[in-house]
C-alpha positions as CSV (number, residue, x, y, z in Angstrom):
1,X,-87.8,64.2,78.3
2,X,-86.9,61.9,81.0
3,X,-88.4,64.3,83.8
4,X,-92.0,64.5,81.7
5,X,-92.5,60.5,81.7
6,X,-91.6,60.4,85.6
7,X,-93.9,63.2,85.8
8,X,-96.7,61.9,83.9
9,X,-96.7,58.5,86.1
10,X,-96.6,60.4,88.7
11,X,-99.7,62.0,87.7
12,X,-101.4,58.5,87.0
13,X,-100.7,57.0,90.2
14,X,-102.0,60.2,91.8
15,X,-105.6,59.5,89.9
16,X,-105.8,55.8,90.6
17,X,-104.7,56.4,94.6
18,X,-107.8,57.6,96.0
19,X,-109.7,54.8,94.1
20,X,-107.9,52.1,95.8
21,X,-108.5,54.2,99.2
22,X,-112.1,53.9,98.6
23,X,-111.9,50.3,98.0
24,X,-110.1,49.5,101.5
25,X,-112.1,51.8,103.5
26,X,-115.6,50.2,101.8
27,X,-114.3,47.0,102.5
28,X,-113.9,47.8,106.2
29,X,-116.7,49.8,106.6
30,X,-118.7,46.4,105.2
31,X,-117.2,44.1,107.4
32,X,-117.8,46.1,110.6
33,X,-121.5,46.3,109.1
34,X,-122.1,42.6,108.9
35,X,-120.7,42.0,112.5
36,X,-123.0,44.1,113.8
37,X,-126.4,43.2,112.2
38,X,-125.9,39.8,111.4
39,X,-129.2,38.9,112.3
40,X,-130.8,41.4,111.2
41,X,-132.6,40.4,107.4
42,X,-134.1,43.6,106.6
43,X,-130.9,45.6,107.3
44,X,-128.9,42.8,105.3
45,X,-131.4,43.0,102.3
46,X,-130.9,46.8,102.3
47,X,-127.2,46.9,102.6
48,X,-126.5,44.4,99.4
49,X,-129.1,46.7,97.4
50,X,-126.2,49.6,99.1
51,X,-123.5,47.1,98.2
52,X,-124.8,46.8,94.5
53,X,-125.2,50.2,94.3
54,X,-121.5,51.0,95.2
55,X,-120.4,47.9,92.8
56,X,-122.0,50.2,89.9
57,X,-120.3,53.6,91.7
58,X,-117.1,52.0,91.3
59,X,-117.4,50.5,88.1
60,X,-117.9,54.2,87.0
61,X,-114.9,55.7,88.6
62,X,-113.0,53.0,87.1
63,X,-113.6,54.2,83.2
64,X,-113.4,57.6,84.5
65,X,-109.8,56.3,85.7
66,X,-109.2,54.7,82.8
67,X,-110.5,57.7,80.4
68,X,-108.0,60.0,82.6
69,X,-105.4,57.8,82.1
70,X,-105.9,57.2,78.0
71,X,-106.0,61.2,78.1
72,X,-103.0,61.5,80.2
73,X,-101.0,59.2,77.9
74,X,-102.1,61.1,74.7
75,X,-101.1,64.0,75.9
76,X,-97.5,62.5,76.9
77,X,-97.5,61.1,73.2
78,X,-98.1,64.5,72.0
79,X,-95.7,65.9,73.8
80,X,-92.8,64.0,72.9
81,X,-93.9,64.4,69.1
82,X,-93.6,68.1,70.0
83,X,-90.2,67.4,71.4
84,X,-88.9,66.0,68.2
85,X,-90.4,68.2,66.0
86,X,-88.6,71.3,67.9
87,X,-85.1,68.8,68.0
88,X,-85.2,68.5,64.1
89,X,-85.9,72.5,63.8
90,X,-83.1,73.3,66.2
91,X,-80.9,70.7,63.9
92,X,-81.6,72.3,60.6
């Protein structure tokens, strides 16, 4: 039983790593942006509109996260259920 919730952690911090990747290479990616063109207002006026655009992006692969994770969890619920339903057959 033990082994299943380590496993199912495990699982969860394997969905939520490339996210946070994303996130530090973005916010590299934007700050080597704005040193280059930082006089530039047409390029700046296109990259918030990009900026914006990746805001929304990410707030969508945070409920997919989040969806993934509520599944993950019922599916750990259901499984220890299953364990003690199969413990109180093996008992009787």
């Amino acid at each position: 039983m033990r082994n299943k919730r380590i496993a199912a952690a495990l699982c969860a911090a394997c969905l939520l790593l490339p996210f946070s990747a994303a996130e530090v290479t973005h916010n590299a990616g934007a700050r080597l942006f704005a040193a280059d063109n930082a006089g530039a207002p047409a390029q700046n006026m296109q990259a918030a509109e990009n900026g914006a655009s990746r805001e929304a992006l990410r707030r969508v692969m945070w409920v997919v996260a989040i969806v993934w994770a509520g599944i993950a969890l019922y599916l750990v619920k259901i499984d220890c259920e299953v364990a003690r339903a199969e413990r109180r057959l093996r008992e009787e």
